[in-house]
C-alpha positions in Angstrom: 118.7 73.1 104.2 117.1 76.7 103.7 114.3 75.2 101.5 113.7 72.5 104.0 113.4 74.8 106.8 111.2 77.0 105.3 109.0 74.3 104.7 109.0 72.9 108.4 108.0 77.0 109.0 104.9 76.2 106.3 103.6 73.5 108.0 104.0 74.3 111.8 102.3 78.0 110.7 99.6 76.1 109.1 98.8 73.9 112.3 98.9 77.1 114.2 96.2 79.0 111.9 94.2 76.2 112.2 94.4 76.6 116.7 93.4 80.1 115.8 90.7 79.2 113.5 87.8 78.8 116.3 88.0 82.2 117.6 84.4 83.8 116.1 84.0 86.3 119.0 83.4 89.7 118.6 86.3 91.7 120.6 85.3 94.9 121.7 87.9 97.4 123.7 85.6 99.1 126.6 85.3 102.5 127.4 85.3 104.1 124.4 83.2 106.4 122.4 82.2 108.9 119.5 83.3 112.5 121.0 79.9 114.9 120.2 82.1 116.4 116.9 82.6 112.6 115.6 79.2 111.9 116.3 77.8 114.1 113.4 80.3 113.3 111.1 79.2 110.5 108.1 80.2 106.6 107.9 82.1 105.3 105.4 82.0 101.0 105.0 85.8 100.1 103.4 85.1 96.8 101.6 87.8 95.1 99.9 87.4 92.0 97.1 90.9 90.1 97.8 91.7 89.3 94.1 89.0 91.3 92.3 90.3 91.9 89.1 89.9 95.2 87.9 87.7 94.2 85.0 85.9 90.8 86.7 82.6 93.2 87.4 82.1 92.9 84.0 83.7 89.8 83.4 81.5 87.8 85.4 78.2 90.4 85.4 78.6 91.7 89.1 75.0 92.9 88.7 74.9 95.1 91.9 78.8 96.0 91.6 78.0 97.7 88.3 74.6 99.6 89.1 75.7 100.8 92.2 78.6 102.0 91.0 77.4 103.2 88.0 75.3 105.5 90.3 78.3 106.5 91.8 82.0 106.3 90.9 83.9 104.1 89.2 87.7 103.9 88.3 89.0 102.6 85.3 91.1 100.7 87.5 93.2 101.3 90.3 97.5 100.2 90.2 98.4 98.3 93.6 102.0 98.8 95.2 104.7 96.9 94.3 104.5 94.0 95.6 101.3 93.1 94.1 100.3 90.7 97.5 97.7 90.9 99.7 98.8 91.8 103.0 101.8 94.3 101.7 98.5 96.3 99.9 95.9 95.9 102.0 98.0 98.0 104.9 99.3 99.9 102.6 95.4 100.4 101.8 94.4 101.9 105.1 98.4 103.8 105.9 98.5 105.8 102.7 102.2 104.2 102.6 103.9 102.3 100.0 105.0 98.7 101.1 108.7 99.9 102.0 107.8 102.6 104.1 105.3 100.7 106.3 107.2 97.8 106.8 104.8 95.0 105.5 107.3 94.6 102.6 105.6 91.1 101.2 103.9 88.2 102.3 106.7 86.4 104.0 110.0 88.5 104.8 112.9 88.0 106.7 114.2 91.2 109.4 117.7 90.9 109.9 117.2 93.4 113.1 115.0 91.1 114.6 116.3 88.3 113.2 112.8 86.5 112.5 110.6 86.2 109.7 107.0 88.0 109.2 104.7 85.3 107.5 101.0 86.2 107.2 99.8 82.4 109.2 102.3 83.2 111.8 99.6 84.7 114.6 102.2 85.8 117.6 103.5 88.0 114.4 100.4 89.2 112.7 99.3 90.0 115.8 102.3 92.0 117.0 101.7 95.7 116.7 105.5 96.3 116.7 105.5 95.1 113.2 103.5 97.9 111.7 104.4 101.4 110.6 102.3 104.1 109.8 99.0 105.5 111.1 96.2 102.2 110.1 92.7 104.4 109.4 91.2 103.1 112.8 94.5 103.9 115.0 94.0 107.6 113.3 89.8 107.5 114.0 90.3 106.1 117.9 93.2 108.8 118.5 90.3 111.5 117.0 87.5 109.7 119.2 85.9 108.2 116.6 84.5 104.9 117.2 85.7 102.5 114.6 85.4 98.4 113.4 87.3 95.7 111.3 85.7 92.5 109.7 89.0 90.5 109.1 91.1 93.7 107.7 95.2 93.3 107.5 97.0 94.5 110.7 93.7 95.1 112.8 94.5 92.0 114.6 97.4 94.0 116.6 97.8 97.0 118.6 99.3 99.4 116.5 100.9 102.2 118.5 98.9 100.4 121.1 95.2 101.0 119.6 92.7 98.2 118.0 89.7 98.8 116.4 86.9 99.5 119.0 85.2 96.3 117.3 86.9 93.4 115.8 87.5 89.7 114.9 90.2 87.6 114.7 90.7 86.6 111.1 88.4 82.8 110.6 86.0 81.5 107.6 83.6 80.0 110.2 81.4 83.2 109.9 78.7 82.9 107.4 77.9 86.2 105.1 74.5 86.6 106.4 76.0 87.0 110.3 78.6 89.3 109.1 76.5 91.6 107.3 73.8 91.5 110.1 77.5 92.6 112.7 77.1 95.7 110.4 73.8 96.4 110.7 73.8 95.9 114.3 77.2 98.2 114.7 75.4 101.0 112.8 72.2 100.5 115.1 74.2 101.2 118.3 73.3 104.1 120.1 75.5 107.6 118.3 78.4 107.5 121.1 78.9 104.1 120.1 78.5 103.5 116.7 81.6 103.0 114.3 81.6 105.7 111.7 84.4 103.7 109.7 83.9 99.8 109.3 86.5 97.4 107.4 85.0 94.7 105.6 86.6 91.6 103.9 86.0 88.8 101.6 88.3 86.4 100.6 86.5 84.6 98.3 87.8 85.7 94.6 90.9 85.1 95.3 90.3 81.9 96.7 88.2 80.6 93.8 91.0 82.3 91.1 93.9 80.7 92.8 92.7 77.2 93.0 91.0 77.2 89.7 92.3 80.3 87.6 91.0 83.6 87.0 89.3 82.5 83.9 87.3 79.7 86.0 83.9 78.8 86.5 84.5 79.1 90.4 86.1 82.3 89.7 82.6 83.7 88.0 80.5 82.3 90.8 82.6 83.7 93.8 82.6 87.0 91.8 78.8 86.7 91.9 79.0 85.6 95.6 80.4 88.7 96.5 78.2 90.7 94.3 75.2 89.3 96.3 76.3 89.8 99.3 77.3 93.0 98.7 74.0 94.0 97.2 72.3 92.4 100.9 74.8 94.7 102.7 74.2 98.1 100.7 70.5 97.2 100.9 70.2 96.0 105.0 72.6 99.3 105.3 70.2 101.7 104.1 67.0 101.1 106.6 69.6 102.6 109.1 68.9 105.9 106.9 72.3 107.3 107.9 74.7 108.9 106.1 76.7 106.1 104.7 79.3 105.7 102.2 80.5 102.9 100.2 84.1 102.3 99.3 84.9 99.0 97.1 88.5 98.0 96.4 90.5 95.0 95.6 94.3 94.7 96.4 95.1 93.1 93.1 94.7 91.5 90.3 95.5 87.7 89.2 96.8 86.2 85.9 96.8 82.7 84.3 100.2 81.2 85.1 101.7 78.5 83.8 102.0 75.5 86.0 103.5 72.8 84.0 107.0 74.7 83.0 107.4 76.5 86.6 110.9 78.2 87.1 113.6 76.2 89.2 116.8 77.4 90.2 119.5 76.0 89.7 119.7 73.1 92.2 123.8 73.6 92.5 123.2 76.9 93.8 123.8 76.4 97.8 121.9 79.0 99.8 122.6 77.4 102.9 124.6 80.4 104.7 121.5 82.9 103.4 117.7 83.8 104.5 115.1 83.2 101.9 111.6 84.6 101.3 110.3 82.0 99.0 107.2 83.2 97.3 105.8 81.2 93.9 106.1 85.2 91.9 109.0 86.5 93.9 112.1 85.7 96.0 114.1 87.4 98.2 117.7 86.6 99.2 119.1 87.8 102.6 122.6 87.6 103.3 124.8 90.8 104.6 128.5 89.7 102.8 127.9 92.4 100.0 130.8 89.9 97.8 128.4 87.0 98.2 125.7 89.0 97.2 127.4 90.2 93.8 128.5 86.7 92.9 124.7 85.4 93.9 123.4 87.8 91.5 126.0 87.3 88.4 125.4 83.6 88.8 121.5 84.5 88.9 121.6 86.5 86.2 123.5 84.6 83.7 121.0 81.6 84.2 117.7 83.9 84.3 115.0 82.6 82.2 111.4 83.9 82.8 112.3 86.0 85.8 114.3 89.7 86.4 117.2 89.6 89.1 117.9 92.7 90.8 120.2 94.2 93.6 118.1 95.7 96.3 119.3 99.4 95.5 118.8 98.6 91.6 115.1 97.9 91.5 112.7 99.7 89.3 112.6 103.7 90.8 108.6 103.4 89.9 108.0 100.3 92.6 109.0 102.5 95.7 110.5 99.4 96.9 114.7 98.5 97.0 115.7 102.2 97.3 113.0 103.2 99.9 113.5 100.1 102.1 112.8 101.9 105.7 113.1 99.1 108.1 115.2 96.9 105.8 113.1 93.6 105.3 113.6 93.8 101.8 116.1 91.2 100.3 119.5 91.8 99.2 118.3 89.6 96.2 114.9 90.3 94.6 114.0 87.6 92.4 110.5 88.7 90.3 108.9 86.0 87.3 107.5 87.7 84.5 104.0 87.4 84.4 102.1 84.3 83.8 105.3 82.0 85.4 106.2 81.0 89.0 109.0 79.5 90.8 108.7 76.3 92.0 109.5 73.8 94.5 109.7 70.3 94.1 106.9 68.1 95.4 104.9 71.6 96.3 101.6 71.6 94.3 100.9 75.2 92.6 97.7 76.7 91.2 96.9 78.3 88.4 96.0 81.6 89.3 98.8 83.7 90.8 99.4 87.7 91.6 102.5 88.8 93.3 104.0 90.3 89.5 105.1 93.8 88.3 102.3 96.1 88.9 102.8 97.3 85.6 101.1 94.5 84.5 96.8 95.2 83.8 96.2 91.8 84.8 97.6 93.4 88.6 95.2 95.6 88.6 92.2 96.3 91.6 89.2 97.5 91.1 87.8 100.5 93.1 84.4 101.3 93.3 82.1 104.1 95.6 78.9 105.7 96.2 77.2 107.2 98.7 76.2 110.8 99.7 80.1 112.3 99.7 80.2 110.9 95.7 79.8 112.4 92.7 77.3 110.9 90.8 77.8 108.7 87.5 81.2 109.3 87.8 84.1 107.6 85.8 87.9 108.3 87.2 90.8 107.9 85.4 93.7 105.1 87.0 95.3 105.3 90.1 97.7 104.4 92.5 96.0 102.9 95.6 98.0 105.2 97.7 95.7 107.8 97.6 92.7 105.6 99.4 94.0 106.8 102.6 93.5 110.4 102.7 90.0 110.5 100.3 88.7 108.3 103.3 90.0 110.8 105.9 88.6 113.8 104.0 85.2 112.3 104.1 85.3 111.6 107.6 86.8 114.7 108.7 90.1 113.1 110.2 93.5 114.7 110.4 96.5 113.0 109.0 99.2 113.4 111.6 102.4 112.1 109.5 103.2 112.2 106.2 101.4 109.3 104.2 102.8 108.4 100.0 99.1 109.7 98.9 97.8 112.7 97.8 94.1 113.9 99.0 93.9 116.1 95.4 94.3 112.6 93.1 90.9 112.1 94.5 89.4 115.2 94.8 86.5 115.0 92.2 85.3 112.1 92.9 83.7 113.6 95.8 80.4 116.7 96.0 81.6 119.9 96.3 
C-alpha cells in the first residue's frame, strides 16, 4: 500500500510539473536596487554542471572548461554532502550548510511535524519558502542591497525568509541556451543600481544525458561538450560588458555505472504499511516513531542486507553530517544506502544506468569546481574539498556579511583568491 501510494504521488507530481512547465517569464520583484557601496563591488556568475563528474572535463575534452580554468583555478575535485543528490547539494551549495542542518535532507523526504512529504516535482512545496533553512546567497545579497538573479537555481523558486532573487525563472527546459545566456548579458547591461552582482546559472544537461545513457555514454560526451560551448559563448558575450566578473563552475555530484539488471529488492514479506517511505533508486528512508518497530525493521533489514548498508538514524557515519545532526528531523528512522554501482528497485519501474545518490566517499561522487576571473589566482591547482566552503569564498569576493553560522570555512578557500 506504501509503494502504491508513493507511486500515485509520482505520477500526479509529474502531471503537475508538466502545468508548470510553460511558465518562461522573467519575474522580477520591483523596487529594488544596488545601494552606492554594492554598486562598486565585483560580480561573480555561480554556474553549476548538474552531474559533472569531477574528471568529465577531461574525459570528454571540455575544451573551454579546461583553458579557462587552466588560466584560473582548478580543484582536484570537490566532495559533495551526504546525500550525494541534487537538490540536498545544490542548497547546500549557496547556505554554506550541510544537508541536515538546512533541512533539504534528500530528494524526497517525509516531515513528521508537518506531516507531508518534500519531493523536488511537487511545485506548492518547492516553492514554499517555509521549507528552507539557512541564509540562500541571494536572500544574504538582497538583505545587503545588492541586486541579485537565478537561472533555474534550487530554492530560488520560494521566498526564503520572505526574499526572492531580484530576477528569476521558474524552473522549465523551454529556454534555448542562446536566450539564457543573452538574459545574462542583458542583466549585466542594466544600468549600476540595477544590475545583479551575483547570478545563478543552471544546466541540466549532464546529468540528463548520464542518467538515461550512463556516464560512460556517447550522449554523456556530447552534453559534456554542450555545456562546454555554451559556457565558452557565455564567458566570451560576458566579457564585452568589460566589468569585473568572476567565474565560479561547480557540479553537485558525480555519477557511476550502476547495474540495472540485478537491482536490489526487499524482501516482498516485509509489510511497511503502518510506516512512511522515501523511496529513492540509491537510498531509502523509513519513517515510523514506535522505536521497537524500528529495531525489529532494522534486525530484519540487516540480516537480509545484500549490496546495501542499514543504519539507525543516530548510527550513521559521523563523517556524513547527516543522522546525528538531523535539525528539523526529516531524516528517516531507517536509512537504507546501496553500495555503489547498485540500486533498489521497484517492480515494473524502468531504471537507468547512470545513478548518484551513494556514499560521498566514493570518487565517482565527486563535482567538479572550477574559477577565474579577476579575484583568482592565476594557474592555480587546489587540493579536494568539501563543497561547504562555496558559500563563504563567494561572500568574501563580493564583500557580503555572513549573519549565522554556516558548516564552511572562508580560510579552506583562501588561496585560491589575489592577495
Amino acid at each position: 500500500m506504501a509503494q502504491r501510494s508513493f507511486l500515485l504521488s509520482c505520477i500526479s507530481c509529474f502531471f503537475t510539473l508538466l502545468s508548470f512547465a510553460q511558465d518562461t517569464s522573467l519575474h522580477t520583484v520591483p523596487n529594488r536596487s544596488n545601494s552606492a557601496v554594492q554598486q562598486q563591488k565585483p560580480y561573480v556568475i555561480l554556474i553549476s554542471i548538474d552531474g559533472m563528474r569531477y574528471d568529465f572535463a577531461e574525459k570528454y575534452h571540455a575544451k573551454n572548461l579546461l583553458r579557462l580554468s587552466a588560466g584560473g583555478v582548478r580543484a582536484k575535485s570537490m566532495q559533495p554532502s551526504f546525500p550525494t543528490l541534487t537538490f540536498p547539494n545544490h542548497y547546500t551549495l549557496v547556505t554554506g550548510l550541510y544537508p541536515s542542518h538546512h533541512g533539504l535532507v534528500d530528494n524526497d523526504f517525509y516531515d513528521p511535524q508537518r506531516r507531508k512529504r518534500y519531493y523536488v516535482h511537487d511545485r506548492d512545496v518547492v516553492e514554499d519558502g517555509s521549507w528552507y533553512g539557512g541564509t540562500p546567497l541571494w536572500v544574504l545579497a538582497e538583505k545587503q542591497q545588492m541586486v541579485s538573479a537565478s537561472y533555474f537555481w534550487v530554492g530560488s523558486e520560494a521566498a526564503i525568509q520572505d526574499t526572492r532573487p531580484t530576477y528569476s525563472f521558474t524552473y522549465n527546459e523551454k529556454q534555448g541556451i542562446d536566450q539564457r545566456i543573452q538574459q545574462v548579458v542583458d542583466w549585466l547591461s542594466l544600468p549600476a543600481d540595477k544590475r545583479p552582482h551575483l547570478v545563478a546559472f543552471y544546466f541540466p544537461e549532464v546529468d540528463h544525458a548520464a542518467h538515461y545513457a550512463g556516464p560512460d555514454s556517447d550522449s554523456a560526451r556530447k552534453a559534456v561538450q554542450f555545456v562546454d560551448e555554451s559556457i565558452g559563448k557565455m564567458v566570451q558575450a560576458v566579457g564585452r560588458l568589460k566589468l569585473p566578473v568572476n567565474f565560479i563552475v561547480v557540479s553537485d555530484h558525480g555519477m557511476a555505472q550502476a547495474d540495472i539488471q540485478h537491482p536490489i529488492y526487499l524482501d516482498s514479506t516485509l509489510n511497511l504499511d503502518d510506516c512512511k517511505l522515501s523511496l529513492g533508486n540509491e537510498k531509502v528512508m523509513i519513517y515510523n516513531n514506535d522505536t521497537a518497530r524500528i529495531r525489529q525493521l532494522y534486525d530484519t533489514l540487516k540480516a537480509k542486507a545484500n549490496h546495501y548498508r542499514v543504519f539507525l538514524k543516530k548510527e550513521t557515519p559521523a563523517r556524513w553530517h547527516y543522522g546525528q545532526e538531523d535539525r528539523y528531523n526529516r531524516i528517516g528512522d531507517l536509512i537504507l544506502v546501496a553500495d555503489a554501482g547498485y540500486v533498489f528497485g521497484r517492480k515494473n519501474m524502468r531504471t537507468y544506468p547512470g545513478h548518484h545518490g551513494y556514499d560521498n566517499n566514493d570518487t565517482r561522487m565527486n563535482a567538479t569546481f572550477m574559477a577565474w576571473g579577476p579575484a583568482f589566482k592565476k594557474h592555480y591547482t587546489q587540493p579536494a574539498f568539501a563543497n561547504v566552503h562555496v558559500y563563504p569564498l563567494i561572500t568574501s569576493i563580493l564583500g557580503l556579511k555572513i549573519t549565522e553560522p554556516v558548516d564552511g570555512k572562508a580560510e579552506v578557500l583562501k588561496n585560491i583568491l589575489q592577495k
